[in-house]
BAPA-936793 format. One line per 2 residues: number of its first residue (from 1); for each residue x, y, z of N, C-alpha, C. Coordinates in Angstrom, 2 decimals. Layout:
NUM	X:Y:Z:X:Y:Z:X:Y:Z  ...
END
This chain:
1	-18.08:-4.66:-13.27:-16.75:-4.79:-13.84:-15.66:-4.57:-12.79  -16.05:-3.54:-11.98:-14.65:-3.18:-10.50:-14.98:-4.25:-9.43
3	-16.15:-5.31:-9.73:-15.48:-6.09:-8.73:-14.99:-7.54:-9.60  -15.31:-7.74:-10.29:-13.98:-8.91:-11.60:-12.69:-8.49:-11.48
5	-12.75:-6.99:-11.74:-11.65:-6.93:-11.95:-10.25:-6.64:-10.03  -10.95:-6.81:-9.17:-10.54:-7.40:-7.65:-10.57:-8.39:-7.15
7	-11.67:-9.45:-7.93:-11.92:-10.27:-7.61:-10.85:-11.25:-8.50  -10.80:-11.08:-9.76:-10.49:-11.93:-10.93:-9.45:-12.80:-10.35
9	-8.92:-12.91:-9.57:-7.53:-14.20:-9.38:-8.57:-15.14:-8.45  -9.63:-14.72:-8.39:-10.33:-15.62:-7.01:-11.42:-16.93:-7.99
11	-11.54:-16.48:-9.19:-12.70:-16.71:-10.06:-11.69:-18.40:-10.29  -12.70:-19.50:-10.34:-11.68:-20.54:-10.41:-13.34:-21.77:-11.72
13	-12.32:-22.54:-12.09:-12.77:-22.73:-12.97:-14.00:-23.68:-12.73  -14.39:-24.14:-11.49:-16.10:-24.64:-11.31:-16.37:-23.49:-10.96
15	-16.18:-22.00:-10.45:-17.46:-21.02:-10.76:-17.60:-21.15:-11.85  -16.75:-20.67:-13.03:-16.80:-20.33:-14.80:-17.82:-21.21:-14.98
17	-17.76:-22.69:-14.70:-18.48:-23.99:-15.14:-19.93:-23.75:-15.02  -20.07:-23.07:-13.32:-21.67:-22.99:-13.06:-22.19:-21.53:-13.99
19	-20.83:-20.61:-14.13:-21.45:-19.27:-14.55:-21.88:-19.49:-15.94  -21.15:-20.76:-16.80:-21.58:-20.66:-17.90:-22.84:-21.26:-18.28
21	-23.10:-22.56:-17.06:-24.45:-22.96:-16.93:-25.87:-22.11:-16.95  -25.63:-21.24:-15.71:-26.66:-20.46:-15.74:-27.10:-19.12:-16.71
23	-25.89:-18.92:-17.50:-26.21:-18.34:-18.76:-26.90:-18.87:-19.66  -26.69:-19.98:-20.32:-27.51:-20.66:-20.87:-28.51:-21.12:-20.60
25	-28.86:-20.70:-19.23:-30.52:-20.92:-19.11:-31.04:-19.92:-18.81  -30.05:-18.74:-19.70:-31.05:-17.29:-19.33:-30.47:-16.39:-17.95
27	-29.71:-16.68:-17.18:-29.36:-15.76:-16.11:-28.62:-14.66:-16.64  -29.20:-13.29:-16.84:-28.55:-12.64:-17.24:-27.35:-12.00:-16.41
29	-27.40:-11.92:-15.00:-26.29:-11.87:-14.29:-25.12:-12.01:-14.75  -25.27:-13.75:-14.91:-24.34:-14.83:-15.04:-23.52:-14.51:-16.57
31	-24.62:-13.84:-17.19:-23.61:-13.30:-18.29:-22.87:-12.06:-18.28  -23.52:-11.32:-16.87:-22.97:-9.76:-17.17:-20.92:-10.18:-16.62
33	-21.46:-11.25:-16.05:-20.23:-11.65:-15.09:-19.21:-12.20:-16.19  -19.64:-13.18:-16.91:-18.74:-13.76:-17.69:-18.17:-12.56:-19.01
35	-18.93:-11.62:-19.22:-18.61:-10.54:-20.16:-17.86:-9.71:-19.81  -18.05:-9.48:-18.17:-16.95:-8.33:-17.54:-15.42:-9.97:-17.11
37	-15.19:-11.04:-17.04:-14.13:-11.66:-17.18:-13.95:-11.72:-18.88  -13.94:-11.71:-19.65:-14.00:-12.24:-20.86:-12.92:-10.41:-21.19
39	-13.66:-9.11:-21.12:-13.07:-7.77:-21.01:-11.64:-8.14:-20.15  -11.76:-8.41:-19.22:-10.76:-8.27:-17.76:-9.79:-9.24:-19.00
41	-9.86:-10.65:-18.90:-8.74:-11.16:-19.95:-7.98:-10.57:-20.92  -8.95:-10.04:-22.25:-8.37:-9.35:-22.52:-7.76:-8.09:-22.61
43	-8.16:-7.50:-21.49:-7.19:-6.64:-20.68:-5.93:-7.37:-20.67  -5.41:-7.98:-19.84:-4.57:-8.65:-18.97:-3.64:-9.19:-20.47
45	-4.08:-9.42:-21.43:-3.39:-10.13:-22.18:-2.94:-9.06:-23.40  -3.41:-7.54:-23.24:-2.71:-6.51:-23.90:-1.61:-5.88:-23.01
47	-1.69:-6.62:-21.84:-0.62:-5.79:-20.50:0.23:-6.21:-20.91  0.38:-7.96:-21.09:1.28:-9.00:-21.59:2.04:-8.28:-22.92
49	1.28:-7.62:-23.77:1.52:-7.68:-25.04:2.83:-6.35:-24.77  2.35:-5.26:-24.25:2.78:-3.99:-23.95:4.35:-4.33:-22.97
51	4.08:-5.38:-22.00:5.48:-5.61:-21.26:6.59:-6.39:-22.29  5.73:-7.23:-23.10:6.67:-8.31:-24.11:7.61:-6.93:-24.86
53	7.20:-6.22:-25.25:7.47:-5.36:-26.32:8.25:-4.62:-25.35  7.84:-4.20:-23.64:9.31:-3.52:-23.48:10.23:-4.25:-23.00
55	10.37:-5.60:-23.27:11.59:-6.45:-22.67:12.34:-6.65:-24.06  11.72:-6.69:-25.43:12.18:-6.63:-26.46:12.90:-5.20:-27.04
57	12.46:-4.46:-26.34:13.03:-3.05:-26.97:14.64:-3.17:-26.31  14.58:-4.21:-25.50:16.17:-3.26:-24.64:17.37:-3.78:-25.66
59	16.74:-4.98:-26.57:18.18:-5.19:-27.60:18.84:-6.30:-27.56  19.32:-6.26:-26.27:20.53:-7.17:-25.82:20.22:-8.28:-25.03
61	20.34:-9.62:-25.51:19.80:-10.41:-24.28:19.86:-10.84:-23.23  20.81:-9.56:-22.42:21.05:-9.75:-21.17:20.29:-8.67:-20.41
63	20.27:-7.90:-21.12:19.35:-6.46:-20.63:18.03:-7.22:-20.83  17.03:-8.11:-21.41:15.93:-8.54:-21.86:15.83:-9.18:-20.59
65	16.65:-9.85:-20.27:16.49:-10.53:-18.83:16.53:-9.96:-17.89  17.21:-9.37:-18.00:17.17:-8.00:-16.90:15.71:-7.22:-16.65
67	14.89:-6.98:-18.01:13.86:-6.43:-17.88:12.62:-7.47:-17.14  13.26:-9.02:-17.37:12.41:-9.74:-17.01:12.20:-9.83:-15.51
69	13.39:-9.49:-14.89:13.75:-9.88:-13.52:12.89:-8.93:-12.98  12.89:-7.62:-13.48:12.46:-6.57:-12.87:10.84:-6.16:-13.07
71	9.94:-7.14:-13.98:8.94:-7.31:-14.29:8.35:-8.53:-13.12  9.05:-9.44:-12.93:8.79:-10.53:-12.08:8.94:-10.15:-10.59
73	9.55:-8.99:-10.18:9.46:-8.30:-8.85:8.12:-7.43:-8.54  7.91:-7.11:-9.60:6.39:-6.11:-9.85:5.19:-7.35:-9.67
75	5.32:-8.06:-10.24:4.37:-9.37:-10.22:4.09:-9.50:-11.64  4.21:-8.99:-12.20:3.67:-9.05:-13.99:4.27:-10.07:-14.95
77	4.77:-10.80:-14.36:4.85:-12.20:-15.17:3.61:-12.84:-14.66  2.39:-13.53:-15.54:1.78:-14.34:-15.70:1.36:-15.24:-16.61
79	0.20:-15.48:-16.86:0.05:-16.50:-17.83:-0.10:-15.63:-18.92  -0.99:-15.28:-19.63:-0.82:-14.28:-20.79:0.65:-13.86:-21.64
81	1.74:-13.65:-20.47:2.84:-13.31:-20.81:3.53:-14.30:-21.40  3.88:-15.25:-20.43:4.44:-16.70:-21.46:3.88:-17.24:-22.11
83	2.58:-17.25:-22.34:1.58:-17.90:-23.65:2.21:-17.06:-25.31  2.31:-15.63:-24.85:2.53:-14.61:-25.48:3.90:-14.87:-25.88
85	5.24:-15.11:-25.06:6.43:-15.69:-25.27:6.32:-16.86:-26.33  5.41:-17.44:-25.81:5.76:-18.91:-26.43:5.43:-18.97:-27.65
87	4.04:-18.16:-28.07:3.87:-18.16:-29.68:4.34:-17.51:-30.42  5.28:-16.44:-29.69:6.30:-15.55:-30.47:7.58:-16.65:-31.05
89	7.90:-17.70:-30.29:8.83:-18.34:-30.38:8.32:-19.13:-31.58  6.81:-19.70:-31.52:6.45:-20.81:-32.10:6.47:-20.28:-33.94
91	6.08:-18.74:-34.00:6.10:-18.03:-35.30:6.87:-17.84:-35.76  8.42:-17.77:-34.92:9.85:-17.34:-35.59:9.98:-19.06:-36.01
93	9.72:-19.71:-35.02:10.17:-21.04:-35.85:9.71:-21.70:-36.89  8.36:-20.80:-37.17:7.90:-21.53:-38.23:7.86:-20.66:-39.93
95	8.43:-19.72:-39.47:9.33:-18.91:-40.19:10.33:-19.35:-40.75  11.12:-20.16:-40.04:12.34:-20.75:-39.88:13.35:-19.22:-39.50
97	13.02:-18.63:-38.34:13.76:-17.79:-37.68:14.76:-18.05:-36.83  15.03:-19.37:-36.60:15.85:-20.15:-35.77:16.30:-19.44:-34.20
99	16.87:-18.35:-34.76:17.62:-17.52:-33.60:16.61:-16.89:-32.81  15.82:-15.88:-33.62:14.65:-15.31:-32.97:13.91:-16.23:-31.88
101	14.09:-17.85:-32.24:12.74:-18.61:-31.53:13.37:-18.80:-30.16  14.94:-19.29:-30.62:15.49:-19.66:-29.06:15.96:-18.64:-28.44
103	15.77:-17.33:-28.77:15.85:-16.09:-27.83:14.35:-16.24:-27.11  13.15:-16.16:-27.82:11.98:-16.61:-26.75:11.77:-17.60:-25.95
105	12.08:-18.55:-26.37:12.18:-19.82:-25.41:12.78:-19.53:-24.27  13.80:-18.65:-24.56:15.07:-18.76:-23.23:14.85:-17.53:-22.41
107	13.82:-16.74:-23.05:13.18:-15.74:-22.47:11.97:-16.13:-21.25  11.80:-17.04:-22.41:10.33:-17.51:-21.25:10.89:-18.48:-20.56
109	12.12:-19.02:-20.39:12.53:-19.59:-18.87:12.77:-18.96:-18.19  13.13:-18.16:-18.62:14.21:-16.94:-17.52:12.54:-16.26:-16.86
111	11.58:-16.02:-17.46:10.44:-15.55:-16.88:10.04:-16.60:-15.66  9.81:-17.99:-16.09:9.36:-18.93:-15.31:9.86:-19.31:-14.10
113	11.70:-19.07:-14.24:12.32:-19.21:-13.31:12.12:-18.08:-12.17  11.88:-16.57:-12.91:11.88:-15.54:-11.63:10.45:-15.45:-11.83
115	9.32:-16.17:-11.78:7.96:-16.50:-10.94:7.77:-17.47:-10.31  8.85:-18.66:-10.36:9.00:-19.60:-9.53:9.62:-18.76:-7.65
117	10.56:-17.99:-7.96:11.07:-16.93:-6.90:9.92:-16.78:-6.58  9.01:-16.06:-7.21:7.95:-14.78:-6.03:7.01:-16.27:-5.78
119	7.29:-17.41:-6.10:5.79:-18.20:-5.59:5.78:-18.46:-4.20  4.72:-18.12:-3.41:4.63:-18.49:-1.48:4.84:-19.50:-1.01
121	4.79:-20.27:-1.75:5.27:-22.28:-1.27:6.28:-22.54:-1.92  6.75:-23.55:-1.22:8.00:-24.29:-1.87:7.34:-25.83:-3.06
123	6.54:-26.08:-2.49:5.33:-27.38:-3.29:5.17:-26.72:-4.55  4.96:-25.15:-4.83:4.49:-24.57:-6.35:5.64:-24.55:-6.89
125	6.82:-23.77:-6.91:7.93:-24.20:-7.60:8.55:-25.28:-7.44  8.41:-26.48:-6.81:8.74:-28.26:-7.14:8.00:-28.52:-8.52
127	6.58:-28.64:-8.05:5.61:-28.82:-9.46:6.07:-28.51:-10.43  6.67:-27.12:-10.76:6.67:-26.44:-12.08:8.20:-26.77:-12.29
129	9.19:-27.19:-11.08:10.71:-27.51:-11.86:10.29:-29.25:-12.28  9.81:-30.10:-11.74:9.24:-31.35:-12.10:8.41:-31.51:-13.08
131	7.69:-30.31:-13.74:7.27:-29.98:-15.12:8.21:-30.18:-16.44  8.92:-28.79:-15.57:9.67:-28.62:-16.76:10.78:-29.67:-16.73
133	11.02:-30.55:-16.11:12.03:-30.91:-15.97:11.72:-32.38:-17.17  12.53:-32.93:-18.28:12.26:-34.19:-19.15:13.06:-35.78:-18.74
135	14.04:-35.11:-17.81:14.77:-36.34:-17.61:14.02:-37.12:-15.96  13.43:-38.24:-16.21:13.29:-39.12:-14.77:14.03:-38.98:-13.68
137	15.47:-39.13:-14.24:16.74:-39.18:-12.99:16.39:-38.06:-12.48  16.06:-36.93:-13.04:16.95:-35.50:-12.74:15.63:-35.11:-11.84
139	14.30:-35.73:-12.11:13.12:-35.20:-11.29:13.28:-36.23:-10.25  13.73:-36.99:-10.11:14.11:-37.49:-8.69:14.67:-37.15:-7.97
141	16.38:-36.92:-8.50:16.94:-35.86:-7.51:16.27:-34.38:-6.90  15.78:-34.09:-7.80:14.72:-33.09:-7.35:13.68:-33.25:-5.74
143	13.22:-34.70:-6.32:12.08:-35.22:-5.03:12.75:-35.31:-3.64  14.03:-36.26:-4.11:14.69:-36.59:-3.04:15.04:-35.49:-1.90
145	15.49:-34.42:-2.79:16.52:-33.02:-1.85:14.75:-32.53:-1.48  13.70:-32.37:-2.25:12.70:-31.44:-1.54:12.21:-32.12:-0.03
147	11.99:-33.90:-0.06:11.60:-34.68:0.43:12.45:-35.08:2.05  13.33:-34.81:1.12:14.39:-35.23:2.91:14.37:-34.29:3.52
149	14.60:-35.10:4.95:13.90:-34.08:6.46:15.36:-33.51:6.29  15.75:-32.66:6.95:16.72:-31.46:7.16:16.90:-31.36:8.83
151	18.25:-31.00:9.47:18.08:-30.80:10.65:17.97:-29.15:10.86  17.45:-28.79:11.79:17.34:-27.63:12.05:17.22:-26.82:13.06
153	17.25:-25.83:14.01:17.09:-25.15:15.01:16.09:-24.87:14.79  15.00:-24.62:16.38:14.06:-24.01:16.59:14.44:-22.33:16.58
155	13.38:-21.82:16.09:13.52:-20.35:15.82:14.35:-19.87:17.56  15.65:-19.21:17.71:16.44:-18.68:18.48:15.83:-17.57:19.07
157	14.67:-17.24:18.75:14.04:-16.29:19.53:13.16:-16.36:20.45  12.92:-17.87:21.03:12.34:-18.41:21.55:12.20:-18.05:23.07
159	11.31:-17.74:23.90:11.78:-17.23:25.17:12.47:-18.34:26.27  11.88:-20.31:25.36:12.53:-21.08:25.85:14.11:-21.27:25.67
161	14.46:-20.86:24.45:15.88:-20.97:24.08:16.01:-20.25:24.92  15.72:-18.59:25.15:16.93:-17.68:25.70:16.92:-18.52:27.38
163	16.15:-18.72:28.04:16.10:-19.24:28.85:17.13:-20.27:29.18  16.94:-21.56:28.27:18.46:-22.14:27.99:19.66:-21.83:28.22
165	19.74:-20.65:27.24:20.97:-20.17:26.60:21.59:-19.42:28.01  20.76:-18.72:28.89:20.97:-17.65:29.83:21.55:-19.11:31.04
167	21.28:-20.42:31.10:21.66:-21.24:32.30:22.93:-22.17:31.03  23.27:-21.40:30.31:24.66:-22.36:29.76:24.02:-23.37:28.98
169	22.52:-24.14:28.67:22.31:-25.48:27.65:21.98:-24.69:26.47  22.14:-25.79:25.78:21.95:-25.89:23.83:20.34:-25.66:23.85
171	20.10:-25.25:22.81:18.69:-24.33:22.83:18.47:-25.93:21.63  17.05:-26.16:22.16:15.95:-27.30:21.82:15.97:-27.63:20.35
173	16.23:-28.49:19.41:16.70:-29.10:18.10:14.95:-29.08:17.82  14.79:-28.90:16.79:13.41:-28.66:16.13:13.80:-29.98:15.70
175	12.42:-30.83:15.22:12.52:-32.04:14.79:12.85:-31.54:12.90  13.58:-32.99:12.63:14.20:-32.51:11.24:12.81:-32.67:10.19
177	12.98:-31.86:9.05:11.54:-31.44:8.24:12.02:-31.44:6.93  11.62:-31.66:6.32:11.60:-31.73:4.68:11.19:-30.33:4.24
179	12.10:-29.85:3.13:11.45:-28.29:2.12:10.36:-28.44:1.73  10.03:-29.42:1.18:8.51:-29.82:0.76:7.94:-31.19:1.96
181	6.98:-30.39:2.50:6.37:-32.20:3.17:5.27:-32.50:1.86  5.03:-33.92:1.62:4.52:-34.37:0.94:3.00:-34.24:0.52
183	2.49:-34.29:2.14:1.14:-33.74:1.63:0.70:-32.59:1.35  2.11:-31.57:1.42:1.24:-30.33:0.61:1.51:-30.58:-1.17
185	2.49:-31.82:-1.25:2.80:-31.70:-2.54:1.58:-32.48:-3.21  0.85:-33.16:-2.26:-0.28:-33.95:-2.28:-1.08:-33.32:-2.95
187	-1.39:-31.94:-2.17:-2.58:-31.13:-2.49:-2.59:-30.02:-3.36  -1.09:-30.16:-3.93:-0.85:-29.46:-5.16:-0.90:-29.67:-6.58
189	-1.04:-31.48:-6.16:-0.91:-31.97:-7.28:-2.48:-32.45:-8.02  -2.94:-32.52:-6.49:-5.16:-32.85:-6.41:-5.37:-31.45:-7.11
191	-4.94:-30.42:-6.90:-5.58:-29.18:-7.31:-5.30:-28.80:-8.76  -3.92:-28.84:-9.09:-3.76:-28.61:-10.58:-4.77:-29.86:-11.81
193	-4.60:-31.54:-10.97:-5.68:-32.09:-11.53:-7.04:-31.60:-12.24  -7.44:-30.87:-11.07:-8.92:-30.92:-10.84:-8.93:-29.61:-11.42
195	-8.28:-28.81:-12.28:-8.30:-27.24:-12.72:-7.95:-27.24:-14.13  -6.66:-27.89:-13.97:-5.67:-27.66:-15.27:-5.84:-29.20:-16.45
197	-6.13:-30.18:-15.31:-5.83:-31.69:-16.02:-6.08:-31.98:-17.24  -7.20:-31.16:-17.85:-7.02:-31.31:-19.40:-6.22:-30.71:-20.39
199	-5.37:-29.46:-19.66:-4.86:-29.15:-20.80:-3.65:-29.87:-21.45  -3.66:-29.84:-22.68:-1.99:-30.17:-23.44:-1.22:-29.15:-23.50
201	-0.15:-29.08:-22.96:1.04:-28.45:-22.91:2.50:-28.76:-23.42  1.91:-29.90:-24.10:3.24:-30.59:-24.22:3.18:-31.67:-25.58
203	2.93:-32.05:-26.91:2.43:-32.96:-27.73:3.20:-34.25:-27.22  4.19:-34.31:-27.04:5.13:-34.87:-26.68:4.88:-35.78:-25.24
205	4.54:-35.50:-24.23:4.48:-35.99:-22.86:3.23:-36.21:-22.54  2.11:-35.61:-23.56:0.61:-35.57:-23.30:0.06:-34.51:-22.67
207	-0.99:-34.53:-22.15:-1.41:-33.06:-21.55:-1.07:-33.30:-19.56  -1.68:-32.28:-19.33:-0.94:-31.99:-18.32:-1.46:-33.05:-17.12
209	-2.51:-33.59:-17.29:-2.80:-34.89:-16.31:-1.72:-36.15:-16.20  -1.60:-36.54:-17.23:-0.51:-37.12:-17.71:0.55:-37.17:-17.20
211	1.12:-36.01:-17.40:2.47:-35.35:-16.90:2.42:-35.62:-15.06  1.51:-35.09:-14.80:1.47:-34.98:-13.48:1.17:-36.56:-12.76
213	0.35:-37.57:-13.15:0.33:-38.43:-12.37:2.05:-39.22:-12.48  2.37:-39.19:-13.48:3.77:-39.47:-13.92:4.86:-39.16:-12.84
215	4.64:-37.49:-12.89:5.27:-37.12:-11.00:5.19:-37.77:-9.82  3.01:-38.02:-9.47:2.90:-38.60:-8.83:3.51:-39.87:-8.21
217	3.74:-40.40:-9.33:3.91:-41.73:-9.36:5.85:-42.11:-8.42  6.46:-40.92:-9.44:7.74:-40.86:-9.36:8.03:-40.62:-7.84
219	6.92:-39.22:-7.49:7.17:-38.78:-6.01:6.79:-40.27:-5.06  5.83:-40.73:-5.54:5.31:-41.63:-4.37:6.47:-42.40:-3.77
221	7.44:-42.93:-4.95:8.38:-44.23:-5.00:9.59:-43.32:-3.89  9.51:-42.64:-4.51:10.49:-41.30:-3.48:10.13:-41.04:-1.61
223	9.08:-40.81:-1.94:8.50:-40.37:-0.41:8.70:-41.51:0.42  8.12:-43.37:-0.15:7.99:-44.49:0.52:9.38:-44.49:0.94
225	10.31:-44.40:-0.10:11.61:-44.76:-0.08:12.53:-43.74:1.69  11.83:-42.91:1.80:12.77:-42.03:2.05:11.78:-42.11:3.79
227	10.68:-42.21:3.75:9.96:-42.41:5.25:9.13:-43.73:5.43  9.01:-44.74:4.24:8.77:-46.39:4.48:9.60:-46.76:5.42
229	9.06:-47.78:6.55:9.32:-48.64:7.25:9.66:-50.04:7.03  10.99:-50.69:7.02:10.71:-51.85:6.82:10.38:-52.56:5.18
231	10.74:-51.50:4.37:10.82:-52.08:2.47:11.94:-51.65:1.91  12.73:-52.38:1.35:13.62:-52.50:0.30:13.12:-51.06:-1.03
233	14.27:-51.04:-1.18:14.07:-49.94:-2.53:13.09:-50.57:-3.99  13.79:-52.13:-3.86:12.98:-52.86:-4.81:11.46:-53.36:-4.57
235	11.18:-53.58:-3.28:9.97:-53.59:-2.65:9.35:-52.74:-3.10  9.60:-51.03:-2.77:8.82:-50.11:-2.91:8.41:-49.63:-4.71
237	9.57:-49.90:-5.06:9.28:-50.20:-6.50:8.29:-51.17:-7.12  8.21:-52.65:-6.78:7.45:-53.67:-6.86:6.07:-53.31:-6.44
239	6.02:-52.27:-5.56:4.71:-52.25:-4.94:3.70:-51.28:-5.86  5.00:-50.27:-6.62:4.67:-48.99:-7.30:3.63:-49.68:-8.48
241	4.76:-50.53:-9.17:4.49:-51.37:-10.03:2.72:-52.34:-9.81  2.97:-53.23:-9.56:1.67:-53.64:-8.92:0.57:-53.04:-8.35
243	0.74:-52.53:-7.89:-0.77:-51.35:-6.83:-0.96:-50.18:-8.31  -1.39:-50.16:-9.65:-1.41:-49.50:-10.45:-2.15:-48.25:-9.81
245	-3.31:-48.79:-9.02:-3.81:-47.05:-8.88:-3.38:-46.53:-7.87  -2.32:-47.00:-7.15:-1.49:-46.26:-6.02:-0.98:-45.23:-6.48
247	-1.14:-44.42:-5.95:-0.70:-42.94:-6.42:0.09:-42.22:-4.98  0.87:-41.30:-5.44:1.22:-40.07:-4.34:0.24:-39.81:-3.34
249	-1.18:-39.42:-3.71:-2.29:-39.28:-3.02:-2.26:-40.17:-1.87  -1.94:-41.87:-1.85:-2.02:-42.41:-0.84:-0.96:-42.41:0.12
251	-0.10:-41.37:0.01:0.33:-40.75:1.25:-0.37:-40.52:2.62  -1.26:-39.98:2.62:-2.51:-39.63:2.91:-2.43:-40.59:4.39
253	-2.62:-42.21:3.66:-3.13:-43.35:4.00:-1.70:-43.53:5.55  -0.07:-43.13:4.62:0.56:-43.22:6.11:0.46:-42.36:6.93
255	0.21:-41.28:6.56:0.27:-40.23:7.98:-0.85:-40.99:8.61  -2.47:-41.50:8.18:-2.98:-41.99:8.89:-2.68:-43.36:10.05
257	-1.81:-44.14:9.24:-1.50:-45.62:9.63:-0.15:-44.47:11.50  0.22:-43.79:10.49:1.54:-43.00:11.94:0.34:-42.66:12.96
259	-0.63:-41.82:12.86:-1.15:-41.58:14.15:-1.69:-42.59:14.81  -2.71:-43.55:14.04:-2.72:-44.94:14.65:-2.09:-45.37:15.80
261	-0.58:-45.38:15.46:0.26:-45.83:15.91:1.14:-44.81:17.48  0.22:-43.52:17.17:0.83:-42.89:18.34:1.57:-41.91:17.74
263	2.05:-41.89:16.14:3.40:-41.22:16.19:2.70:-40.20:14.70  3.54:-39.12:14.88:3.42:-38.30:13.43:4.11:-38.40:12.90
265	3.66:-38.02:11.20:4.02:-38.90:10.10:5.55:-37.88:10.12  6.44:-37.75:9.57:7.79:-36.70:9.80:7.44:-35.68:8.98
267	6.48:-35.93:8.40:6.48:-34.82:7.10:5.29:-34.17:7.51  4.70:-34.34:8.38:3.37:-33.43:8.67:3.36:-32.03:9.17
269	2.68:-31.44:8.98:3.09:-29.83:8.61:1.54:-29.70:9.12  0.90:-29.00:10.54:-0.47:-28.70:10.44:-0.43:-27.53:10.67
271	0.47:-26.39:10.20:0.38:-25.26:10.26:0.47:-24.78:8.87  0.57:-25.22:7.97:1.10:-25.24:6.68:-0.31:-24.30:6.19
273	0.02:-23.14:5.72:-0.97:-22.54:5.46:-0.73:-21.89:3.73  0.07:-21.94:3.57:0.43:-20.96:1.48:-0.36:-21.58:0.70
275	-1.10:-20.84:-0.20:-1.28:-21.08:-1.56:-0.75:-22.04:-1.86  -1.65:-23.37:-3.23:-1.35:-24.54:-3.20:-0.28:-24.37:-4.71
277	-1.08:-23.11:-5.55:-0.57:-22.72:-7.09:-1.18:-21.45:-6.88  -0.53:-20.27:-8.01:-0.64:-19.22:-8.15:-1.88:-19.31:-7.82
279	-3.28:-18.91:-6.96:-3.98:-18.55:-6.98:-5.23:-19.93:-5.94  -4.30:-20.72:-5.64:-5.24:-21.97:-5.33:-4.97:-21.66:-3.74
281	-5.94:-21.93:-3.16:-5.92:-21.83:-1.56:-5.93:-23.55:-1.19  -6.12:-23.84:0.19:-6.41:-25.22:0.72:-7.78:-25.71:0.45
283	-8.45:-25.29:-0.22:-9.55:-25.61:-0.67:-9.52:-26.51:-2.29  -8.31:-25.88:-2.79:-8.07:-26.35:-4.22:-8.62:-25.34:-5.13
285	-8.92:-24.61:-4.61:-9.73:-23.41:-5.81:-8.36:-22.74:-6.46  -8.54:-22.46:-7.93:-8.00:-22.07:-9.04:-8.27:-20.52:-9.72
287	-7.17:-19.84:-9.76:-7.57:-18.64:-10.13:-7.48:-18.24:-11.61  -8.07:-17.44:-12.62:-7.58:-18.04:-13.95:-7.35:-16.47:-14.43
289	-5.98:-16.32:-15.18:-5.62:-15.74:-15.89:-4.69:-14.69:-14.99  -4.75:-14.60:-13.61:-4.09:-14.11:-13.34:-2.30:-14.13:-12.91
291	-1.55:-13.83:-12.16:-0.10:-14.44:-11.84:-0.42:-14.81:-10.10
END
């Protein structure tokens, strides 16, 4: 049980897959394992229950947010918690509590928004504002500002800058870089696939595969647009259109076609090391239940 419960953000959902396999053919291990996660959950989801209740005690819904902010610095916003938000909301409304529901709703943004803060990449909170986000336009502008290169200085602490700086020249222009380069948004988007892709989250938009190639799709037209060579806006559109299984993923395909060619792609990042989603490394592995 003390090592689930150290381990538990590491546990991703093809172990669960094999652990539940080999239970059913008798590994009793495999069950002691899935019994000490199955405990650990619901642990984790009476923590949820115990924090909901002290963000509700403070009254006022500015102090509630307040409690949230200060829960989301601790790390204790996770999944449990807004699941927990959300069906609180879903019961007042079906109550017809009206007020009660959109105090949770607006609770559990205000949560989402300050765990988007503590997330280590900039690629994990894109995903989740391109989630939440319903309007097309508005997740474009989104792509666009993450997507465009930026100019920037090389870190000023450089022993080449001071060097510079000490004979009178301008200290060395870092090549310009995008907040998000694409292929980590690449591999954020392969990973939530391959973890999350069945769930429904949404009756409305479909489940979350759905949702996401939809991004894909949106980001791709974005990315071509913004580091394509030589295509029209309508081109790249036409192409979106036509090439149906072209996806974001074949990003991939230009950074390859750039080195070919001698040159790197602008958005390439080979130091790029953060977490892909709460709990996913560069491997794509998925952590479940934890924040």
């Amino acid at each position: 049980a003390s090592i689930v419960f150290n381990y538990y953000d590491q546990f991703d959902a093809q172990f669960i897959k094999v652990l539940n396999e080999r239970a059913m053919n008798g590994d009793a291990d495999s069950q002691a394992v899935l019994d000490a996660l199955s405990i650990e959950q619901q642990n984790r989801v009476n923590a949820a229950t115990e924090n909901i209740r002290e963000v509700l005690s403070k009254g006022e819904p500015m102090r509630m947010e307040g409690a949230i902010v200060k829960l989301a610095k601790e790390g204790k916003i996770d999944e449990p918690f807004l699941l927990l938000l959300e069906a609180n909301a879903d019961q007042a409304r079906a109550a017809g509590a009206t007020g009660p529901a959109e105090l949770m709703m607006k609770l559990k943004q205000r949560a989402m928004a300050e765990k988007d803060k503590q997330s280590a990449s900039k690629e994990i909170k894109l995903l989740r504002q391109l989630l939440r986000e319903t309007d097309s336009n508005e997740r474009e502008k989104l792509l666009e500002e993450a997507f465009t290169p930026k100019e920037a200085l090389i870190v000023p602490g450089t022993v080449a800058n001071a060097a510079k700086a000490a004979d009178g020249e301008a200290p060395e222009e870092e090549k310009p870089m995008p907040d998000v380069p694409p292929p980590d948004f690449i591999n954020c988007c392969k990973a939530v696939l391959l973890n999350f892709g069945n769930l429904n989250i949404d009756e409305e938009r479909g489940d979350l595969s759905a949702q996401i190639r939809v991004i894909a799709s949106e980001a791709e037209v974005v990315a071509t647009r913004i580091y394509g060579k030589g295509m029209t806006a309508k081109e790249q559109q036409d192409r979106a259109w036509k090439e149906q299984t072209t996806s974001i993923f074949d990003l991939e395909t230009l950074e390859i076609e750039a080195e070919r060619r001698g040159e790197t792609a602008p958005w390439a990042n080979p130091d790029g090391g953060d977490e892909l989603f709460p709990g996913f490394g560069p491997d794509g592995k998925m952590s479940i239940g934890g924040s």
